[in-house]
Rosetta silent file (secondary structure, phi, psi, omega in degrees, C-alpha in Angstrom):
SEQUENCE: XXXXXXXXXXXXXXXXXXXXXXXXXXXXXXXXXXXXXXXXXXXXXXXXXXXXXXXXXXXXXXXXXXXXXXXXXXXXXXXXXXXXXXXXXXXXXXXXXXXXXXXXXXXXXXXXXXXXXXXXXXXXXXXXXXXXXXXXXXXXXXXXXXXXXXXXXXXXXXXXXXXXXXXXXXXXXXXXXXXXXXXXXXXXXXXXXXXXXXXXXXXXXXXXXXXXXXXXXXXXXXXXXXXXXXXXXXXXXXXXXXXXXXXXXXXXXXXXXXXXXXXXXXXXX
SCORE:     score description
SCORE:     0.000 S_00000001
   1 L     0.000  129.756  171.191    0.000    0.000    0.000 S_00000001
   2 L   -79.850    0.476 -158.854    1.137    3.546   -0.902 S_00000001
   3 E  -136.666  115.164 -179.516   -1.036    5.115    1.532 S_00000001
   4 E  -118.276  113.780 -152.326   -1.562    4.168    5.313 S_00000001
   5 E  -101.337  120.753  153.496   -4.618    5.018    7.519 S_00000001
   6 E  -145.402  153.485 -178.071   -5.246    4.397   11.252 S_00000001
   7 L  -120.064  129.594  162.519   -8.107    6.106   13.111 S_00000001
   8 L    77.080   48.295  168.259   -7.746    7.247   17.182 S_00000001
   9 H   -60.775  133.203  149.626   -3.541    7.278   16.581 S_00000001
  10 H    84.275    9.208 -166.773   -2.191    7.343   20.034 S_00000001
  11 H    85.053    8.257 -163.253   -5.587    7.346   21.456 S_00000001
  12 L   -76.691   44.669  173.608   -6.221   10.701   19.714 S_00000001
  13 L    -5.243   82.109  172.028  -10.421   10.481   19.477 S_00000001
  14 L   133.775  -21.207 -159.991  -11.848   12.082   16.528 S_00000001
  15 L   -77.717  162.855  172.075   -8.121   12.248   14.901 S_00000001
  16 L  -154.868  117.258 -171.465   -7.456   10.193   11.575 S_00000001
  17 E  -114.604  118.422 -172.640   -3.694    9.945   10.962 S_00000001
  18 E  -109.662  119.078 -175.757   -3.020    9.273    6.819 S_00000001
  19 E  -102.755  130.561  166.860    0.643    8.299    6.214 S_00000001
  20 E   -84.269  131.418 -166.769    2.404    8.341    2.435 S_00000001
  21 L  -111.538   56.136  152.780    4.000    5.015    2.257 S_00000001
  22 L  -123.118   34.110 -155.790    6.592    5.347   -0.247 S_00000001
  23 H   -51.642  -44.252 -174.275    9.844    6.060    1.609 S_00000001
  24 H   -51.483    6.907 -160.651   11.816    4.164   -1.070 S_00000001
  25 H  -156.606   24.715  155.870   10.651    6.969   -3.652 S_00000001
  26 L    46.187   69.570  176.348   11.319    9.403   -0.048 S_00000001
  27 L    20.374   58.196  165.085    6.829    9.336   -0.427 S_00000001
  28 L   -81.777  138.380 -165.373    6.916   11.254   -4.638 S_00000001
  29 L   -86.941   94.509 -162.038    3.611   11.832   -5.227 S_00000001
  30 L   -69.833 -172.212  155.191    3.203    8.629   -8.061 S_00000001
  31 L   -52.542  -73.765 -165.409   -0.635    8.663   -9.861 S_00000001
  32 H  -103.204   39.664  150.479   -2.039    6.457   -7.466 S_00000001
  33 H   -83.557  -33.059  159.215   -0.420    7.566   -4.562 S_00000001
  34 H   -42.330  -71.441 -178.124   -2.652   10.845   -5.492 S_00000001
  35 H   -51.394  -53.273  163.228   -5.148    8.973   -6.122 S_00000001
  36 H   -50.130  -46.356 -152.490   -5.256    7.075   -2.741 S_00000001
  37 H   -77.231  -46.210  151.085   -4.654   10.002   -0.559 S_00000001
  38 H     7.986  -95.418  179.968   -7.735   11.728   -2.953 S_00000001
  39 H   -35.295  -86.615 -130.147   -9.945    8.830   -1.514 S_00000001
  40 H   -79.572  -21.121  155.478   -8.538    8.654    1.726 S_00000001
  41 H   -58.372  -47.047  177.108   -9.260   12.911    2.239 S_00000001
  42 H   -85.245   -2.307  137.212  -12.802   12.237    0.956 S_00000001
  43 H   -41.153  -54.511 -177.038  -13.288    9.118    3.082 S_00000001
  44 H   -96.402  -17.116 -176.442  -12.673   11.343    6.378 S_00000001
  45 H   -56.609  -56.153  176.819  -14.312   14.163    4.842 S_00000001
  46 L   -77.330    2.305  174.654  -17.554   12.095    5.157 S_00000001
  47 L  -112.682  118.510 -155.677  -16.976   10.480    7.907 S_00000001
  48 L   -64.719  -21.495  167.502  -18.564   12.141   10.802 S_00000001
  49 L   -54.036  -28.125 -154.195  -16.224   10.108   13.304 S_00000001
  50 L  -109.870  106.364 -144.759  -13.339   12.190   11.942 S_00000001
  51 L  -123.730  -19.015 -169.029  -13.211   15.750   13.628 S_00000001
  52 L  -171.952  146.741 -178.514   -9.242   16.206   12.331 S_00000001
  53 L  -136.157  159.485 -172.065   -6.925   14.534    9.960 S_00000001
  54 E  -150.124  111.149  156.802   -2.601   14.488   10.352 S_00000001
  55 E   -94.980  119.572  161.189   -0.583   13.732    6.890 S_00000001
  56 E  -135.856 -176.007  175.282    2.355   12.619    7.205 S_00000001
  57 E  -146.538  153.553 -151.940    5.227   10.555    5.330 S_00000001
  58 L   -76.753  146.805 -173.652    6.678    7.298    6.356 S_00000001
  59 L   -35.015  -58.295 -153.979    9.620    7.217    8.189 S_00000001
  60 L    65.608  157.490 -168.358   11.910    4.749    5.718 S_00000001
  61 L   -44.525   -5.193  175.833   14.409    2.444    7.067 S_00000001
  62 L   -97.167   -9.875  167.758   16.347    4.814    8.439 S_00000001
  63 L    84.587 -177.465 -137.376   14.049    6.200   10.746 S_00000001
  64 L  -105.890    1.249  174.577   12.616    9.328   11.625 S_00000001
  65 L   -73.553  -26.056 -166.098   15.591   10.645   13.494 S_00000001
  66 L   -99.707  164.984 -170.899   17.566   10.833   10.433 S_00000001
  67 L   -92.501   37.067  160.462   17.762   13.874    7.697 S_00000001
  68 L   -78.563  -37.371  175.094   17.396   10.922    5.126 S_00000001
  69 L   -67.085  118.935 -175.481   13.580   11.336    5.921 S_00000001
  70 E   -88.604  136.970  160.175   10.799   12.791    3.550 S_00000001
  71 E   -64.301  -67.917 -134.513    7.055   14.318    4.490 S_00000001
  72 E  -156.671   72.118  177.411    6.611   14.333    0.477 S_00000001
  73 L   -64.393    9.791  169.262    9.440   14.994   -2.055 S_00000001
  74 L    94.990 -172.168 -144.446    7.021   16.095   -4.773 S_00000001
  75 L   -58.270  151.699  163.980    6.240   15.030   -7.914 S_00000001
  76 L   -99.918  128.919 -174.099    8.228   11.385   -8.846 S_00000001
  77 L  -105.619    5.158  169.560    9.833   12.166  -11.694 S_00000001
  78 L  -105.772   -9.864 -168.538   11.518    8.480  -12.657 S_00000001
  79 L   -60.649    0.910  178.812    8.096    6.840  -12.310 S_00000001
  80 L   111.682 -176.401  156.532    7.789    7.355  -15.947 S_00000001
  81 L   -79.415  133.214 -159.761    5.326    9.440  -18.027 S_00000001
  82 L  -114.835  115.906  179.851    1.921    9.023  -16.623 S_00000001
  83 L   117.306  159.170  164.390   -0.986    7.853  -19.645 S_00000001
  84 L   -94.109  125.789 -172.501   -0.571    7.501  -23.119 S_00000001
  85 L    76.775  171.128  168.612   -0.047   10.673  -25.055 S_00000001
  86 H   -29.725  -74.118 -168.922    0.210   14.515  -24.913 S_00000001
  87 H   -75.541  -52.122  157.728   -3.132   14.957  -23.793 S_00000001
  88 H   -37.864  -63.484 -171.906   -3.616   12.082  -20.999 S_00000001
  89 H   -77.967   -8.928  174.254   -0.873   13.203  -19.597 S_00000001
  90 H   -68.718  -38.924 -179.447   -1.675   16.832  -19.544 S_00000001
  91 H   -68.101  -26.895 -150.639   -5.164   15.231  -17.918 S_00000001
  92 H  -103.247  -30.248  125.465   -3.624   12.875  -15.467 S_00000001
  93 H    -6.719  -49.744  173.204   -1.235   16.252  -14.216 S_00000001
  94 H   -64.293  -39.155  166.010   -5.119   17.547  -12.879 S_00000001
  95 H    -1.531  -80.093 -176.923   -4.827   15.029  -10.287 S_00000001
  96 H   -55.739  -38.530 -147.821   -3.000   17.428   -8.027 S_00000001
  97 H   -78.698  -65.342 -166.958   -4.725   20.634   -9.122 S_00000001
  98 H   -71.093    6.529  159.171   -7.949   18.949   -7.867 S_00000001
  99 H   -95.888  -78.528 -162.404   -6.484   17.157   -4.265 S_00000001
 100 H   -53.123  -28.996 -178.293   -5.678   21.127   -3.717 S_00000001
 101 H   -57.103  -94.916 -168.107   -9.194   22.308   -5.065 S_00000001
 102 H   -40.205  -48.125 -166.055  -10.530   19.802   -2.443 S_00000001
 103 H   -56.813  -25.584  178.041   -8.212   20.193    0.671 S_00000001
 104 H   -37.091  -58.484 -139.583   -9.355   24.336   -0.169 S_00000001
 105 H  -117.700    6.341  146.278  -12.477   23.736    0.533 S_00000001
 106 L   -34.172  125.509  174.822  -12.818   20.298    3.387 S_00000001
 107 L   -85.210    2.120 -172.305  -14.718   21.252    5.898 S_00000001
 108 L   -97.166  162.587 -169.024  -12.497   18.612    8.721 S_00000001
 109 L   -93.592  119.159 -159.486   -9.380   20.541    9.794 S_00000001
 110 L  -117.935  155.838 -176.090   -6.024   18.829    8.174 S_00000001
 111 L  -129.697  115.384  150.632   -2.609   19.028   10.155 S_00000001
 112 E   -69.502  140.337 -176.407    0.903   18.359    8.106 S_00000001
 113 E  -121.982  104.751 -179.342    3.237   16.462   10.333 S_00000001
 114 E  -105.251   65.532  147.124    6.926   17.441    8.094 S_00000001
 115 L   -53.977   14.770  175.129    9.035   14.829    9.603 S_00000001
 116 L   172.366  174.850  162.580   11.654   15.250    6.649 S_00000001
 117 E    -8.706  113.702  160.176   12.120   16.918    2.815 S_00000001
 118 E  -114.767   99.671 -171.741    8.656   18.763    1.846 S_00000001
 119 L  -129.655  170.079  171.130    9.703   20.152   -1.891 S_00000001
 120 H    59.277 -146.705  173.694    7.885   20.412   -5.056 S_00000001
 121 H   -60.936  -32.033  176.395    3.725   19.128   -4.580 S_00000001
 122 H   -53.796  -53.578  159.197    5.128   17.915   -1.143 S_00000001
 123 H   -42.769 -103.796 -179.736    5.535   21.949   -0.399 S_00000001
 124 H     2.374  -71.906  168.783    2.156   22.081   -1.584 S_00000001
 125 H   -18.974  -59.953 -166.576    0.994   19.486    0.287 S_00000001
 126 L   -78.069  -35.722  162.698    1.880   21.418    3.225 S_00000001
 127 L   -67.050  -15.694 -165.352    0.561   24.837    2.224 S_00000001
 128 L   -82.359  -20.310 -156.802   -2.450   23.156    1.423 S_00000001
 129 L   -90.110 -165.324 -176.375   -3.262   21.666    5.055 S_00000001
 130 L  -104.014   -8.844  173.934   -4.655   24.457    7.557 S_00000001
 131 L  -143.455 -175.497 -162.915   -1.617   23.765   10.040 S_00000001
 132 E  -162.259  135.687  165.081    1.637   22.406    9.563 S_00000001
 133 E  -127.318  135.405  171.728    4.473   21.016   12.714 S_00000001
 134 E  -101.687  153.615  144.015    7.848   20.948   10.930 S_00000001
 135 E   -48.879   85.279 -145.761   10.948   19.264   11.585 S_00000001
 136 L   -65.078  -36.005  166.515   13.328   21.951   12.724 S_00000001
 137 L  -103.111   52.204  174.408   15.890   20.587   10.134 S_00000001
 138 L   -99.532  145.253 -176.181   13.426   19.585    7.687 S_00000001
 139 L   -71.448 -177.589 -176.211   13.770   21.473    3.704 S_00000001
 140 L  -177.227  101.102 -151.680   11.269   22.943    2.574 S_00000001
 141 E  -168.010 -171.871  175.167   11.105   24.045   -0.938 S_00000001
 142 L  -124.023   26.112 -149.567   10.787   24.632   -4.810 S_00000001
 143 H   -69.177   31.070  164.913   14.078   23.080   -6.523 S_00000001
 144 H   -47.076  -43.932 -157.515   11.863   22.507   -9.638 S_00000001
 145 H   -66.372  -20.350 -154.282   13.342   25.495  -11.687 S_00000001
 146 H   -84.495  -44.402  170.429   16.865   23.512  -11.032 S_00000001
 147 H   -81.356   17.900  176.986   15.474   20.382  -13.232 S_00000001
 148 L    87.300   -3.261 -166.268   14.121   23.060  -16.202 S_00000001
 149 L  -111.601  117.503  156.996   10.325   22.879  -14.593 S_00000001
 150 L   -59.972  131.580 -168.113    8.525   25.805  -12.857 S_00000001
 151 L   -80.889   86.645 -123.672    6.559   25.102   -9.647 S_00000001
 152 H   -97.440  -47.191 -156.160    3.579   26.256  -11.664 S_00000001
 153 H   -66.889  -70.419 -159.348   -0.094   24.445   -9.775 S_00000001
 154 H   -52.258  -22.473 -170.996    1.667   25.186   -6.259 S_00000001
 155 H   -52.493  -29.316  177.459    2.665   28.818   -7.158 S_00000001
 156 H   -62.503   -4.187 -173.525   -0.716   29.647   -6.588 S_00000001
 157 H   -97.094  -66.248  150.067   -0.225   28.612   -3.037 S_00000001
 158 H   -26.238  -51.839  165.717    2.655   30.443   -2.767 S_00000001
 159 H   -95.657   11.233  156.335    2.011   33.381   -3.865 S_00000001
 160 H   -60.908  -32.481 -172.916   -1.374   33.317   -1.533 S_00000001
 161 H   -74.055  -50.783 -173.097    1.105   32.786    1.480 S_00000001
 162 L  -109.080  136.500  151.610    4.504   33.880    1.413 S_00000001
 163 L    -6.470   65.398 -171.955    5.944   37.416    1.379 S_00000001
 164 H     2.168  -80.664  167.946    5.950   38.760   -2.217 S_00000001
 165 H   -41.209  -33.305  167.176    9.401   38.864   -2.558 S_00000001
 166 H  -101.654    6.284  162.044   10.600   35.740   -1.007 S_00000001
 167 H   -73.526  -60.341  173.871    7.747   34.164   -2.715 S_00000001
 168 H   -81.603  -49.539  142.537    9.591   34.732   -5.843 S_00000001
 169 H   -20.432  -59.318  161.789   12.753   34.024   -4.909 S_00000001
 170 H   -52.558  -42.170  168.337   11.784   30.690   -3.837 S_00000001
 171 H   -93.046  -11.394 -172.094   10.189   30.027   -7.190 S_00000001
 172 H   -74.077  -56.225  179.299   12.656   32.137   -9.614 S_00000001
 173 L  -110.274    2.038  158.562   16.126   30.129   -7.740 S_00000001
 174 L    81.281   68.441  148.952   14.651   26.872   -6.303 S_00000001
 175 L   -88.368  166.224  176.790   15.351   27.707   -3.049 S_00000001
 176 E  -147.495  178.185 -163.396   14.721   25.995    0.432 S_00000001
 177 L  -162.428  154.553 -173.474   14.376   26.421    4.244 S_00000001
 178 L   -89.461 -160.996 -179.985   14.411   25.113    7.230 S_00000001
 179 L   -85.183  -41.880  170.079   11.673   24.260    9.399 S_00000001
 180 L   -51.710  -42.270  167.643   12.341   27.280   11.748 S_00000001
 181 H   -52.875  -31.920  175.374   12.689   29.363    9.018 S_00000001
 182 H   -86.354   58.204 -177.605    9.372   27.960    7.838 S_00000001
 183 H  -144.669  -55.277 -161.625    7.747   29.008   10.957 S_00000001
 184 H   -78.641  -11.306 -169.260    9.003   32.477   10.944 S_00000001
 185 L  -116.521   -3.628  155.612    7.700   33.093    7.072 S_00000001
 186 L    97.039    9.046 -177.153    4.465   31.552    8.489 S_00000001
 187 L  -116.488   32.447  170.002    4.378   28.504    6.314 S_00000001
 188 L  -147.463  129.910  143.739    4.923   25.677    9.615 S_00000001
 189 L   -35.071  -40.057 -154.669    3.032   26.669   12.912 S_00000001
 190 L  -169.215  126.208  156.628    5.572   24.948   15.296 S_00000001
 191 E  -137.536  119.512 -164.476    9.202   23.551   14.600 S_00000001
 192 E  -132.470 -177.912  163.372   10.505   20.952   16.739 S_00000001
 193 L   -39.091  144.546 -151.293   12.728   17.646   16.774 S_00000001
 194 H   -75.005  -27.732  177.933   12.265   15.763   14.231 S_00000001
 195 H   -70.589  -10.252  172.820   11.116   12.924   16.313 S_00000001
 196 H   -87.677   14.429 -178.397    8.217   14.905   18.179 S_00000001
 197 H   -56.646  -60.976 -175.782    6.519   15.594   14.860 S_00000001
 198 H   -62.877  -42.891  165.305    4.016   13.575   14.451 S_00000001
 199 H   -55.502  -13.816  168.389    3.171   14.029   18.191 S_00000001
 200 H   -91.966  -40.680  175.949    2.905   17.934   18.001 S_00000001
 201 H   -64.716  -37.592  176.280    0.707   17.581   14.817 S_00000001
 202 H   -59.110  -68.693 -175.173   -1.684   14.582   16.836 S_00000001
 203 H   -38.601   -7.786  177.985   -1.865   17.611   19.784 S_00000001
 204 H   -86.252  -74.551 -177.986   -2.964   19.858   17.081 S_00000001
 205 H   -36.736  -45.682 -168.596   -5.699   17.364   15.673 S_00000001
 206 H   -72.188  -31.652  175.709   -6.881   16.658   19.171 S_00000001
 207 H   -76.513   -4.559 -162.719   -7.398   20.018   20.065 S_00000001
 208 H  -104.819  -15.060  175.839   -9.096   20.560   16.975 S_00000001
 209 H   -80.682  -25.822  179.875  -11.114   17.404   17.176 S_00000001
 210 L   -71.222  -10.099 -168.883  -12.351   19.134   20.976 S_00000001
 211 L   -90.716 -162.755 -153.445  -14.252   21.890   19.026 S_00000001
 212 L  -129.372   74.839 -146.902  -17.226   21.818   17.563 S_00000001
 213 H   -71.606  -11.420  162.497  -16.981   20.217   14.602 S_00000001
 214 H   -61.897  -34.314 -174.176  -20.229   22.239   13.043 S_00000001
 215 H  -110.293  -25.610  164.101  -18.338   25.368   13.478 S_00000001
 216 H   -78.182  -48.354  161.715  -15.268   24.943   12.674 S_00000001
 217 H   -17.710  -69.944  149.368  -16.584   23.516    9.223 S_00000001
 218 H   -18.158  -67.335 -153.390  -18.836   26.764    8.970 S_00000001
 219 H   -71.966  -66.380  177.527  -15.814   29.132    9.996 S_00000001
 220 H   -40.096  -52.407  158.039  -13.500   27.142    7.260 S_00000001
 221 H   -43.013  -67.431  176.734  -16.113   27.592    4.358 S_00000001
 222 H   -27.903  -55.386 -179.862  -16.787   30.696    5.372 S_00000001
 223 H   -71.236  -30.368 -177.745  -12.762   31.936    4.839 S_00000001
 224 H   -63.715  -50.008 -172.845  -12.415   30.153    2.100 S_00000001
 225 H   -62.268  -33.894 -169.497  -15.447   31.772    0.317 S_00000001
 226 L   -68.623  -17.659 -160.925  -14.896   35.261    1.300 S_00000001
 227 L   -50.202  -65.303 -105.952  -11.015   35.112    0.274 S_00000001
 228 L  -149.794   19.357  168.548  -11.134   36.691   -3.340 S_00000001
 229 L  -105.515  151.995  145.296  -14.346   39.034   -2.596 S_00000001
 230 L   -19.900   92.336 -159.660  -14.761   42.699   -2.267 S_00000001
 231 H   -45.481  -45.185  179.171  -13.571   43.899    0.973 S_00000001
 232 H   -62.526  -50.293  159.389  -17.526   45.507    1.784 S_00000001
 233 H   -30.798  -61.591 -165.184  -18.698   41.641    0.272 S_00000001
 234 H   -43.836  -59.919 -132.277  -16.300   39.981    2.936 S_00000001
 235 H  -100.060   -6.338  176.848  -18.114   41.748    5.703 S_00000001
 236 H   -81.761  -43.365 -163.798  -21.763   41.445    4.410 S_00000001
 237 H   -84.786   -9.349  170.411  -21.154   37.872    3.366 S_00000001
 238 H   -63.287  -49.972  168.123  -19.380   37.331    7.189 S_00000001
 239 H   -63.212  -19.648 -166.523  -22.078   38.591    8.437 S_00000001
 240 H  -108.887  -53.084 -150.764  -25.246   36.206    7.086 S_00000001
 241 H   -72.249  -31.529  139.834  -22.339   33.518    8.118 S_00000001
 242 L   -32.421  -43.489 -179.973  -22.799   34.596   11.856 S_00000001
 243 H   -73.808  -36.341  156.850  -26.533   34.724   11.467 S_00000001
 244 H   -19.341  -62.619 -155.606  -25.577   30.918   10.849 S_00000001
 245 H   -83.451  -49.037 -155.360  -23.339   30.161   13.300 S_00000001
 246 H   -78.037   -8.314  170.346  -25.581   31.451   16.010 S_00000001
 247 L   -88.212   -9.351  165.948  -28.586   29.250   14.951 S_00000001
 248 L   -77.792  134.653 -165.707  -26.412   25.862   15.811 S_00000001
 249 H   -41.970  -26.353 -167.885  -26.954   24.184   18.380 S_00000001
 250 H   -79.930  -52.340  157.372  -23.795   23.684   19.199 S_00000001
 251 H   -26.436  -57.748 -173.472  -23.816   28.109   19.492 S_00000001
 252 H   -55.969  -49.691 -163.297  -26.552   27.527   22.315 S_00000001
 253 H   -71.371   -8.390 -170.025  -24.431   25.108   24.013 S_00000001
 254 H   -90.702  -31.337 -178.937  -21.281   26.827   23.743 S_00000001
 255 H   -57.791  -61.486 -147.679  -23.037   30.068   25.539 S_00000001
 256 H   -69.673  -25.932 -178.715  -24.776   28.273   27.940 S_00000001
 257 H   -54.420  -64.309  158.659  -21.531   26.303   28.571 S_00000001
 258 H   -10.708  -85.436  168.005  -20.125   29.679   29.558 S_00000001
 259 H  -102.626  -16.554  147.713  -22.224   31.263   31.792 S_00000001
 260 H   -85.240    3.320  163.172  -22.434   28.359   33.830 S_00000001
 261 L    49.496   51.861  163.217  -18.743   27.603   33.737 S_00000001
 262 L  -123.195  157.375  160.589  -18.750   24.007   32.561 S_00000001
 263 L   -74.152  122.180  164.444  -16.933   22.450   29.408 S_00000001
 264 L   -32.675  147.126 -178.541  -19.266   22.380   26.446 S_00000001
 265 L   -91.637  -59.469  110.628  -21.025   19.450   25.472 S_00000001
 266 L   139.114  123.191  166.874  -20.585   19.352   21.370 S_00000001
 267 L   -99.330    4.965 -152.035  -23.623   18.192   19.338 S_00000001
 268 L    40.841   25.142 -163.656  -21.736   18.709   16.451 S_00000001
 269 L  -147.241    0.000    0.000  -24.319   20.158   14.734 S_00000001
């Protein structure tokens, strides 16, 4: 299997931890390694058990201590050409566009855990989730431009993200960073030893799984939709999204929760 699933890692409730299982290929994102992780995001999307998802990439034999380890090294570029002809393969290339279209707009809360190398779609990968715990000496990067290839579907993530200027830099010279540095430009949350990774991303997912899983869903639509409107839109369409939020149930209980100074109950709904 290229793709490995367990639900309630570590005891994590509500958590769904999805691993890329290709360390020999340091987990390059083949066709149906796409494809699986595809499925396996719209698998937990629908499944109301699943309150948070954690991506990661498998250790390889050398183990997760070592800088030999990948999250995602991007695209694989010996697996071959993928499809027969020009246009197949220009089709089979949407794969990726559309696993970012969806992670945009999932309403469950996704955590990268960048235990090693994130470059290329693996970078992606990472801009793509809503939080990210790095590896403090894990890369981070674009070195497409270096092979002749522009990092063209992620630039759009990129230049949503990053600093204008170091945005381009990174895609103009292939450049990379570490995980503190990716902290500090706002594209990791938290950078720590490489062996606490996965365990600072499950502490994200748990806390995220403790919420209300109705409202954070809302709140996530909600940013996503608003992003690319008319600053006077944002705040109109922000506004009917409140008028929302405050008719769920989960709103009453979270008040009431409050002013009597108890922990919320979550209906999830």
């Amino acid at each position: 299997m290229v793709l490995l699933i367990e639900d309630k890692p570590g005891g994590h409730d509500g958590v769904r931890l999805i691993t890329l299982n290709r360390p020999e290929r340091k987990n390059a994102l083949s066709p149906e390694l796409l494809e699986q992780l595809r499925d396996a995001l719209g698998d937990a999307e629908n499944d109301p058990q699943v309150r948070a998802i954690v991506i990661t990439g498998a250790p390889g034999p050398e183990g997760a201590m070592t800088r030999g380890a990948a999250f995602c090294a991007g695209g694989d570029l010996g697996s071959g050409p993928a499809g027969d002809g020009f246009f197949q393969q220009h089709k089979d290339r949407g794969s990726f566009a559309e696993l970012l279209i969806e992670m945009r707009h999932m309403s469950t809360p996704t955590v990268a855990a960048v235990n090693g190398t994130a470059l290329g779609g693996g970078f992606g990968l990472v801009l793509a989730c809503d939080l990210a715990v790095a590896a403090d000496d894990a890369e981070l990067g674009t070195p497409e431009v270096k092979r002749g290839l522009f990092p063209m579907m992620i630039a759009a993530l990129i230049d949503e993200q990053l600093p204008r200027k170091f945005a381009t830099e990174l895609m103009l010279l292939g450049g990379k960073v570490d995980g503190r540095r990716a902290v500090e430009l706002g594209i990791a949350n938290k950078a720590v030893a490489r062996a606490d990774v996965v365990t600072e991303a499950l502490s994200y997912a748990l806390a995220l799984a403790d919420k209300s899983a109705a409202v954070l869903s809302l709140g996530k639509r909600a940013v996503a939709l608003q992003r690319d409107m008319p600053f006077d839109e944002k705040l109109y369409f922000l506004r009917d999204q409140l008028t929302l939020n405050l008719h769920l149930d989960d709103a009453a209980e979270g008040i009431a929760a409050f002013l009597e100074k108890r922990p919320a109950q979550w209906k999830h709904r």
